[in-house]
C-alpha positions as CSV (number, residue, x, y, z in Angstrom):
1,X,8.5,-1.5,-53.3
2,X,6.0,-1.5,-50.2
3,X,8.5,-4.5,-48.4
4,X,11.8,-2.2,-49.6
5,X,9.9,0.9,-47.4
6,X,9.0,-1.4,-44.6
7,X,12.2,-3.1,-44.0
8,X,13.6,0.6,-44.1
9,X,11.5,1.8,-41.3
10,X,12.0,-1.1,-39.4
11,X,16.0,-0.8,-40.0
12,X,15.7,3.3,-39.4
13,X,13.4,2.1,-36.0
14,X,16.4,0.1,-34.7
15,X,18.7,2.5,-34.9
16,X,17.1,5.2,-33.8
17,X,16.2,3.0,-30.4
18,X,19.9,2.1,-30.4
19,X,20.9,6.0,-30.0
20,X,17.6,6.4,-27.0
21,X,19.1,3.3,-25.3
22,X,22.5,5.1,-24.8
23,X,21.3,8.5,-24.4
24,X,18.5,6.9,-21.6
25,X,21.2,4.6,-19.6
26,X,22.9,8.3,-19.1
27,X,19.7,9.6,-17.9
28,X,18.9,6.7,-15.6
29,X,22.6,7.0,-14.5
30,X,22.3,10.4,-13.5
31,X,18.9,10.2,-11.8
32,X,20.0,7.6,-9.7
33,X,22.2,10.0,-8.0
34,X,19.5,12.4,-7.5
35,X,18.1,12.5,-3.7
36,X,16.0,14.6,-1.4
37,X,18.0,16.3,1.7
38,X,17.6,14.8,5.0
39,X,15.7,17.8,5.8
40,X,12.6,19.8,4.5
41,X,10.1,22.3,5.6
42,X,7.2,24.0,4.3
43,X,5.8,27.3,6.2
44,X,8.3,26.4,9.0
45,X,6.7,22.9,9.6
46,X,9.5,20.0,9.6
47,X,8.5,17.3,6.9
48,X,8.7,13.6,9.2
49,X,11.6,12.5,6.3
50,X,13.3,10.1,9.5
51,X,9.6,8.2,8.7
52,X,10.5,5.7,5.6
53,X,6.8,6.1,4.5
54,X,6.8,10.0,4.6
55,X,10.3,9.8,2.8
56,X,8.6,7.1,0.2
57,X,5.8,9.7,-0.8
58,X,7.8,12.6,-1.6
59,X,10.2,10.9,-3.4
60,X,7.0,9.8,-5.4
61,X,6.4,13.5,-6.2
62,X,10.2,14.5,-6.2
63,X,10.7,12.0,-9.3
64,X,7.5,12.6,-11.2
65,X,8.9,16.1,-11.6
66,X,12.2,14.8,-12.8
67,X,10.5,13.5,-15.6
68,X,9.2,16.8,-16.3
69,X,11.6,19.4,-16.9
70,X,9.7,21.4,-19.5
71,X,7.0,21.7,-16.6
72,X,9.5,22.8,-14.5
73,X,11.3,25.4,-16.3
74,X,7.7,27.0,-16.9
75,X,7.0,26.5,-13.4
76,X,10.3,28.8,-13.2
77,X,9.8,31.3,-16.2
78,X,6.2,32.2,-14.6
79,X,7.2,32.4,-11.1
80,X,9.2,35.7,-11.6
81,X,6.2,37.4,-12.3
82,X,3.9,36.4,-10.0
83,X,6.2,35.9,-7.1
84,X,7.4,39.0,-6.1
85,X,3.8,40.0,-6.2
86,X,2.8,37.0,-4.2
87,X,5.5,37.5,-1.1
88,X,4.4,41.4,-1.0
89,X,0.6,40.2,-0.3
90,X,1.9,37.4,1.9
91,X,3.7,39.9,3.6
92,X,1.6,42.2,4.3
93,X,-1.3,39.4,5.7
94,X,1.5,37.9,7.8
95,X,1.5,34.7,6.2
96,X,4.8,32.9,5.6
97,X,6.2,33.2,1.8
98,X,6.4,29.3,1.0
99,X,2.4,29.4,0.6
100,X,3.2,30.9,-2.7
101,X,4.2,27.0,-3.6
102,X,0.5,26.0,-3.3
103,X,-0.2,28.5,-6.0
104,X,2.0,26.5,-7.9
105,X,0.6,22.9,-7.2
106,X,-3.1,24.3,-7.8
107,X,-2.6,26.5,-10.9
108,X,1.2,26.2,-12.4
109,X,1.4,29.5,-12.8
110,X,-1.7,29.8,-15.4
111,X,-5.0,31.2,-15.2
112,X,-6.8,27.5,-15.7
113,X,-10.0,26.1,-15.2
114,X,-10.5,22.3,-13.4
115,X,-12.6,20.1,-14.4
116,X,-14.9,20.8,-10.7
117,X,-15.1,24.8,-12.0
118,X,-11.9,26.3,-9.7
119,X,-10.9,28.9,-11.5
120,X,-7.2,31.3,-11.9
121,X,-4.1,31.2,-9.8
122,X,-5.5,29.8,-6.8
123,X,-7.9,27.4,-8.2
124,X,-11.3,29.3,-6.2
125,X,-14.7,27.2,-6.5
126,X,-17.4,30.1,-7.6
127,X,-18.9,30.0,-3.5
128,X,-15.5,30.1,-1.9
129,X,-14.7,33.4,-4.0
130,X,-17.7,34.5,-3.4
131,X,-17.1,33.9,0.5
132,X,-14.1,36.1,0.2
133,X,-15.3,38.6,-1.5
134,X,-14.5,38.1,-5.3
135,X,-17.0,39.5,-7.9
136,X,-17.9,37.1,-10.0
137,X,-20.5,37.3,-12.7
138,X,-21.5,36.7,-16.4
139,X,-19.3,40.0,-17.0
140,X,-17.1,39.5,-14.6
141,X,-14.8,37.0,-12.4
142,X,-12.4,38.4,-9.7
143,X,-11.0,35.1,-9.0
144,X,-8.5,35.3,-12.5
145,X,-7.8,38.7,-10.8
146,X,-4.3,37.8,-9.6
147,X,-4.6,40.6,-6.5
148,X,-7.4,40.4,-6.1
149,X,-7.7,36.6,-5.8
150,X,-4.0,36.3,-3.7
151,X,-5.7,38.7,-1.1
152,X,-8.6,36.1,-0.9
153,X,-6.4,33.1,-1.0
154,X,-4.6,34.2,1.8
155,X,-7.3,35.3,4.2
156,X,-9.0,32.1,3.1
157,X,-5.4,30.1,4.3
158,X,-5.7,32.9,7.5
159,X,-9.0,31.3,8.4
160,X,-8.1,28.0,7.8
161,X,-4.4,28.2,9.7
162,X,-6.5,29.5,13.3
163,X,-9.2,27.0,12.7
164,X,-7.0,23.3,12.1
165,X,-3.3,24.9,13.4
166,X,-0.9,23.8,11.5
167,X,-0.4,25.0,7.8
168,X,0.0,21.4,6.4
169,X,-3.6,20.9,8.0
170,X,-4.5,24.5,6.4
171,X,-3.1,23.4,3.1
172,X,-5.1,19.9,3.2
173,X,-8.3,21.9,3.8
174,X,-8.2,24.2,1.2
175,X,-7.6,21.2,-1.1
176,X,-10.5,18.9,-0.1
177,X,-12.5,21.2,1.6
178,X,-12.5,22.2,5.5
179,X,-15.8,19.8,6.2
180,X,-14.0,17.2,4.7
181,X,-10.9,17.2,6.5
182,X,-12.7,17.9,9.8
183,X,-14.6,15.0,9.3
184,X,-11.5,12.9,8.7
185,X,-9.6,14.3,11.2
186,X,-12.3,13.1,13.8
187,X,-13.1,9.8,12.5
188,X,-9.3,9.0,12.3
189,X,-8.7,10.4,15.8
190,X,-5.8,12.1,14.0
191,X,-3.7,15.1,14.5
192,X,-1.6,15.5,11.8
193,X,-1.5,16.0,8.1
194,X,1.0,12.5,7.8
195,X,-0.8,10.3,10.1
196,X,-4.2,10.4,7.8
197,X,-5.3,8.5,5.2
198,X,-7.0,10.6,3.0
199,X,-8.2,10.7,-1.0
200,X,-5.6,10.5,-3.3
201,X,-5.6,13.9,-4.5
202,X,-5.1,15.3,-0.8
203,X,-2.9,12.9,0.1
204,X,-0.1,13.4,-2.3
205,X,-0.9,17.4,-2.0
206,X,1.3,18.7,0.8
207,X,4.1,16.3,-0.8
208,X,4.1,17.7,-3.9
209,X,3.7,21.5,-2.6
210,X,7.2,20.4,-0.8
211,X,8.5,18.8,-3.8
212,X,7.8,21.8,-6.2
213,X,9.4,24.3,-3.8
214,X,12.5,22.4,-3.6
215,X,13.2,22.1,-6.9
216,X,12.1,25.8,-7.7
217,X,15.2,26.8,-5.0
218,X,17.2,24.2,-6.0
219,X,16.7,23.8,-9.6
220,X,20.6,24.2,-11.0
221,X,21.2,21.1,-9.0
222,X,19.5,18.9,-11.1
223,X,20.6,21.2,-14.8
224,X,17.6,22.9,-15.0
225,X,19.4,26.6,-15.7
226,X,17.7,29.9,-16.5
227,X,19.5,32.9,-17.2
228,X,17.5,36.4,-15.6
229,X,16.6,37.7,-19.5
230,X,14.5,34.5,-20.0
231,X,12.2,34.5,-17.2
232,X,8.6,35.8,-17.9
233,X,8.3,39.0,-16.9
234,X,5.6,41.0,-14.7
235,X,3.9,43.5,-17.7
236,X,4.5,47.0,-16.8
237,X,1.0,49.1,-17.0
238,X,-0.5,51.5,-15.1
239,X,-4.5,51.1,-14.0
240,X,-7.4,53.4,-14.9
241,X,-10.3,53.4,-13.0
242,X,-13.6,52.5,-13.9
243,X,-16.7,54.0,-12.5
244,X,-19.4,53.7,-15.6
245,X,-20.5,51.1,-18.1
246,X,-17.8,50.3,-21.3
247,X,-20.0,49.4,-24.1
248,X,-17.5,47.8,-26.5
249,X,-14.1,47.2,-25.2
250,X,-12.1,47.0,-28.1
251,X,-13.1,50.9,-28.5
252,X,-12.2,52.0,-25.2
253,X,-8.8,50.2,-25.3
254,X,-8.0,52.2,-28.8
255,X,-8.9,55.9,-26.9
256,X,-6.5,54.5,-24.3
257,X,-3.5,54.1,-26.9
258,X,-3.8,50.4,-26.6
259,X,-5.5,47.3,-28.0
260,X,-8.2,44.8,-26.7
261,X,-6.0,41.5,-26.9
262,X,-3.5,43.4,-24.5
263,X,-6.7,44.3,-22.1
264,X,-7.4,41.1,-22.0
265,X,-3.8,40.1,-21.9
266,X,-4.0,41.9,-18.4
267,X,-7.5,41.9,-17.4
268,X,-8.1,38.5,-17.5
269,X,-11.1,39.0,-15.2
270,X,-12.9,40.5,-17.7
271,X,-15.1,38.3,-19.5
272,X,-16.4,39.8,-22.0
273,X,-16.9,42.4,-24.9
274,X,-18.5,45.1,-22.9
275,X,-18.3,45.9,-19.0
276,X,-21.0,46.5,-16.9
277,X,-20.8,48.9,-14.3
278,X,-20.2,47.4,-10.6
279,X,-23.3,46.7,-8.7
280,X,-20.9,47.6,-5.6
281,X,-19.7,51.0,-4.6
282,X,-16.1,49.5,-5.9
283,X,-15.2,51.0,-9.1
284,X,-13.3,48.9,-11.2
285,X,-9.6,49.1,-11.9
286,X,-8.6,47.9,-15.3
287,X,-4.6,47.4,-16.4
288,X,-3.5,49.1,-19.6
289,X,0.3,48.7,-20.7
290,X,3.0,50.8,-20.8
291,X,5.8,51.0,-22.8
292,X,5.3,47.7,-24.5
């Protein structure tokens, strides 16, 4: 009985590669034929693609996505609501709209936590949010504050653009650090982003900011389609202000007509049960929904 089952799997197993054999020769056919432009920028800076090596490296990226489109059609759903949020911040602190990409290489579009403690949309070590003015404590952490934590990011990138340049440099800097790239920039007697050698995390960074953009704009191309009712929505809420302690959360959200998992839902800065009042002057400004 046992060698009747095993020479069944075995028979089902062939088959089954059989049908993945023809269905992968299509998919290799077809990625084949998939290949960057002759031409790319990021915040208005020209990507060296004319250089076989630069080309080489963001293909790297480009085809590692490929293999991902799940990643990318949540890299898609998520960007409708946080994007238009995003370019409205950019906007207003004069900072091209492409830096939303970074957002997407750091985070994907999720409130996560690396394995080095950054934290939220823009990945923020605890001292750099602290540097731009994110309150972070054992009741609270600003930098899961999606505002709150873009306005920070993109002062942060401000700094960073006057003090290397060039936003490829600026981009490098907030990934590894500003002593770090300083201190490669002098040692390598370098310039540019392209002509350094760098870790490998850094070094494949600005390649696969550029990568993820391009297939974000140009995502139809390669039959990745997404019809406007499927994206992820922005929640619709309006925010109460907080000037006093809440003892228990879950309370407070039910005098608001509301529940605690949809406080949290939007108030993901909020860390625990209760909330302590603000040792700052700033009041707090918590989200409730509406309508939903």
């Amino acid at each position: 009985m046992k060698n009747i089952y095993f020479v069944s799997v075995l028979v089902f197993l062939f088959l089954m590669n059989i049908s993945l054999l023809s269905k992968d020769e299509n998919t290799f056919s077809a990625v084949s034929n998939f290949k960057l432009p002759d031409k790319l920028s990021w915040c208005g800076e020209e990507i060296p693609l004319d250089d076989p090596i630069i080309r080489e490296r963001l293909e790297r990226e480009f085809y590692l996505l490929l293999q991902q489109p799940g990643q990318i059609m949540l890299y898609l759903k998520r960007s409708r609501r946080y994007f238009p949020m995003y370019e409205r911040i950019l906007k207003e602190e004069g900072l091209p709209k492409d830096i939303k990409y970074l957002s997407v290489a750091e985070s994907a579009l999720y409130m996560s936590r690396s394995s080095a403690g950054a934290v939220g949309l823009w990945q923020f070590i605890k001292s750099t949010g602290k540097k731009y003015s994110l309150h972070i404590s054992k009741w609270v952490d600003e930098r899961k504050h999606p505002e709150k934590s873009t306005r920070a990011a993109a002062a942060y990138l401000k700094f960073l653009k006057r003090d290397f340049g060039r936003w490829t440099l600026a981009a490098a800097a907030y990934n590894m650090g500003e002593n770090g790239l300083r201190s490669n920039l002098r040692f390598q007697s370098e310039e540019e982003y392209f002509d350094l050698h760098l870790n490998s995390e850094t070094s494949r960074y600005i390649f696969r900011i550029v990568a993820i953009k391009y297939l974000l704009e140009n995502h139809s191309k390669y039959g990745i389609n997404l019809s406007k009712d499927k994206y992820y929505k922005a929640y619709k809420h309006k925010t109460i202000t907080v000037k006093t302690r809440i003892k228990d959360l879950s309370r407070w959200a039910k005098s608001h007509g509301t529940s605690y998992y949809k406080v949290k839902l939007l108030n993901p800065w909020i860390l625990r049960r209760e909330l302590r009042p603000p040792l700052s002057s700033r009041p707090y400004e918590i989200k409730i929904p509406v309508g939903w």
